[in-house]
VOKOLDREN-76982 format. One record per residue (C-alpha): residue in one letter; x, y, z. Coordinates in steps of 0.2 Angstrom, whole numbers, plus 5000, padded with zeros to 4 digits. Example, Ala and Ser with C-alpha at 12.3 -4.5 7.8 and 13.67 -1.06 7.14 Angstrom:
! VOKOLDREN-76982
nuti,x,y,z
A,5062,4978,5039 $
S,5068,4995,5036 $
! end
This chain:
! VOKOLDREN-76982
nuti,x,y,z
X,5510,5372,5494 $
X,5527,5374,5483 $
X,5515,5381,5469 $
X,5510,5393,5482 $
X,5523,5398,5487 $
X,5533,5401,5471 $
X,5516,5412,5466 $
X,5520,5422,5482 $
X,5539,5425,5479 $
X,5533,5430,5459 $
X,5522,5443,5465 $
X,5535,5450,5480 $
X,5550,5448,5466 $
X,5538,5458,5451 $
X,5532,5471,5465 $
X,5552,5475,5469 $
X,5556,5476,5452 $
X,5542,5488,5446 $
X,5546,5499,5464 $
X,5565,5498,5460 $
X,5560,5505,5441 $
X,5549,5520,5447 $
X,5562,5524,5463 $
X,5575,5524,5448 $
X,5565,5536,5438 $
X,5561,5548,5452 $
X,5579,5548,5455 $
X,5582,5556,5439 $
X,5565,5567,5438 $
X,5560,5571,5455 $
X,5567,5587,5465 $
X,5581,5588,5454 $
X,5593,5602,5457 $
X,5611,5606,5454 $
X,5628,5600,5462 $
X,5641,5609,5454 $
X,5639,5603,5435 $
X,5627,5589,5440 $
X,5607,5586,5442 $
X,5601,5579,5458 $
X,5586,5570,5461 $
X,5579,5570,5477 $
X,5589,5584,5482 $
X,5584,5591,5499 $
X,5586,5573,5503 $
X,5602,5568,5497 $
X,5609,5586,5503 $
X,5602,5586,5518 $
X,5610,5568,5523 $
X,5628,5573,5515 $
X,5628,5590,5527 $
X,5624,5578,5541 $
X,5635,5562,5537 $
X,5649,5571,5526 $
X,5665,5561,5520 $
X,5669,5547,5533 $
X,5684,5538,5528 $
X,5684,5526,5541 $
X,5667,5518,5536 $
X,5672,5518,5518 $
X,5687,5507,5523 $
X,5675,5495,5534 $
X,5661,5495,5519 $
X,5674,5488,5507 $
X,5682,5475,5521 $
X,5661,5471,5524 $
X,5662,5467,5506 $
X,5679,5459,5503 $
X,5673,5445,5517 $
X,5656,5443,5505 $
X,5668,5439,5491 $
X,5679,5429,5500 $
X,5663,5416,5506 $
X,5659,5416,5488 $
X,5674,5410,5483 $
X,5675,5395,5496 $
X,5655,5391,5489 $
X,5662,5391,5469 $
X,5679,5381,5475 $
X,5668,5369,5485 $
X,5656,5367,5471 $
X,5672,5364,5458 $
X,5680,5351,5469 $
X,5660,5343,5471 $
X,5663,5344,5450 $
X,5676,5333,5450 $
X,5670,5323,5460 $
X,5654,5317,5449 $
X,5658,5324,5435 $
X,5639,5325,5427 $
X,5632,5343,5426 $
X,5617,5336,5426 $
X,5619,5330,5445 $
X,5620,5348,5449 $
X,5603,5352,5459 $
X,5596,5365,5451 $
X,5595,5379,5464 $
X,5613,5380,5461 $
X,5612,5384,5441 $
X,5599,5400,5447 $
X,5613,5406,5457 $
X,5625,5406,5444 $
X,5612,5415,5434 $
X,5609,5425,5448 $
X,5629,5432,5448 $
X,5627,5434,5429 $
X,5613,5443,5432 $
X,5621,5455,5447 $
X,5637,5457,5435 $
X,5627,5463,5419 $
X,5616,5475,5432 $
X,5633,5481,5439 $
X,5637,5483,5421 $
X,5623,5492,5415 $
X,5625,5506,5426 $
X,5642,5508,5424 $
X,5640,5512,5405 $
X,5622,5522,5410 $
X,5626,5531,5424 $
X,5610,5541,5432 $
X,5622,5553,5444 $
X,5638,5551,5451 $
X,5649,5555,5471 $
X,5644,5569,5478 $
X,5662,5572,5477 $
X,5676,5570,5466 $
X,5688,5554,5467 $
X,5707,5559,5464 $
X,5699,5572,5453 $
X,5688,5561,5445 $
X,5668,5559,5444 $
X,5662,5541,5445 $
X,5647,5535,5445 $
X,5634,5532,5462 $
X,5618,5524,5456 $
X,5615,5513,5462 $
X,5628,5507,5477 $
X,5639,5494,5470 $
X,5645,5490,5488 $
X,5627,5488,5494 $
X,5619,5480,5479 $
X,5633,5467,5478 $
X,5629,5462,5499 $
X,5612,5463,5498 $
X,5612,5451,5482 $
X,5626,5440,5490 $
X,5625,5441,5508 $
X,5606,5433,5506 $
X,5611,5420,5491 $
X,5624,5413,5500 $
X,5616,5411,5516 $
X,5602,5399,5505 $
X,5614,5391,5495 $
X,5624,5383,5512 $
X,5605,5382,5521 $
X,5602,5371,5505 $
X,5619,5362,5505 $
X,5620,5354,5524 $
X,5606,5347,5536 $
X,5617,5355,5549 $
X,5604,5366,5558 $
X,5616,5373,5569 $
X,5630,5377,5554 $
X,5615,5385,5544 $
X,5611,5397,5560 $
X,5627,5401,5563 $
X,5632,5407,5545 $
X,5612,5415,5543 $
X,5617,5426,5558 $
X,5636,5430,5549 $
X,5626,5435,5533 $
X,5614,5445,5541 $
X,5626,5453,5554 $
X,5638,5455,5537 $
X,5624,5464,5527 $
X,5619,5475,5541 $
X,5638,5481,5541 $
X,5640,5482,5525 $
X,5624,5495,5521 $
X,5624,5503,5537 $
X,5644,5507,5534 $
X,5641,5513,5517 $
X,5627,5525,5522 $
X,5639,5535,5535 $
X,5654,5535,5521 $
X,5646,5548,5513 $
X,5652,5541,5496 $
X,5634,5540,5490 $
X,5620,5549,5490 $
X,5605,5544,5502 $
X,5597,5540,5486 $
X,5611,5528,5479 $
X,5610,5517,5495 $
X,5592,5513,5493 $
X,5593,5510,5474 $
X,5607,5498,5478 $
X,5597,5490,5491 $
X,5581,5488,5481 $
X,5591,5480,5466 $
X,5598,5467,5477 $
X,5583,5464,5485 $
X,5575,5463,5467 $
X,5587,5451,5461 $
X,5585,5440,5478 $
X,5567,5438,5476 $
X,5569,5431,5458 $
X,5580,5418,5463 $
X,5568,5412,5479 $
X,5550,5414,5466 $
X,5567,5401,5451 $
X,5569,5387,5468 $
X,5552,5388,5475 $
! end
């Protein structure tokens, strides 16, 4: 059954990587036009969405709180598995879920990274003047990795059913936010929001096929 399952997550985690690769390419080959000095790909899409949504302030202000309260359960899991540390002091006491999600933040930093330094477009607008780079989403890469993570790594830390509902429904609630507040911001291209969403699912899926 575990064998199974792990074979299932391989092949769900291998399909979301391969479709996030292609989307990725077709963001950067596919009705590309220009945006002042840029090339856009997708672009009746992603101009059609920023003439309906177009700068939202307020929903830029909630994506980042959203994501703020992500980073603030994931430092009360890293301080509560530091105190746990000192506690036992064996690393090799650690259950091994745990070291696939620490692999799994190395892995969500060096993506973050990576598009940083190769950046596919950028804002449909400029930031104090400046151009930064959009693809994909930071904000909703970083909840769907993180929202989803967390939520396993407390289900698999307590026998607490009613604990694990409770903070499954907060992730879930927190992640719906999150995206659906970044997607009215107008900070990103339509594009850059499901780019970001299917990276973070990609990552997800890795970890679940690692702890099957």
């Amino acid at each position: 059954m575990q064998q199974k399952r792990r074979w299932i997550w391989c092949s769900v985690a291998t399909a979301l990587t391969v479709f996030f690769l292609v989307f990725t390419l077709t963001v950067k080959f596919v009705d590309v036009q220009k945006d002042g000095t840029q090339s856009i790909g997708w672009a009746t899409v992603n101009f059609w969405w920023r003439d309906i949504v177009g700068v939202q302030s307020v929903w830029h202000v909630i994506s980042h709180i959203v994501l703020g309260a992500s980073f603030v359960a994931l430092g009360v899991i890293l301080f509560w598995q530091i105190i746990h540390f000192c506690r036992v002091r064996k690393l090799r006491l650690l259950p091994r879920h745990w070291w696939y999600f620490y692999l799994t933040l190395v892995a969500l930093a060096g993506c973050y990274a990576l598009f940083e330094f190769l950046p596919l477009n950028y804002r449909p607008f400029l930031v104090n003047g400046i151009a930064e780079v959009s693809y994909p989403s930071s904000h909703v890469l970083m909840l769907t990795t993180l929202c989803p993570l967390l939520v396993l790594v407390f289900a698999r830390s307590t026998t607490n059913k009613i604990w694990v509902r409770l903070v499954t429904v907060a992730g879930v609630v927190c992640w719906v936010l999150g995206v659906v507040a970044r997607l009215l911001s107008g900070y990103h291209w339509f594009t850059d929001i499901v780019g970001g969403g299917l990276l973070g699912a990609t990552l997800v899926a890795w970890y679940c096929t690692l702890t099957a």
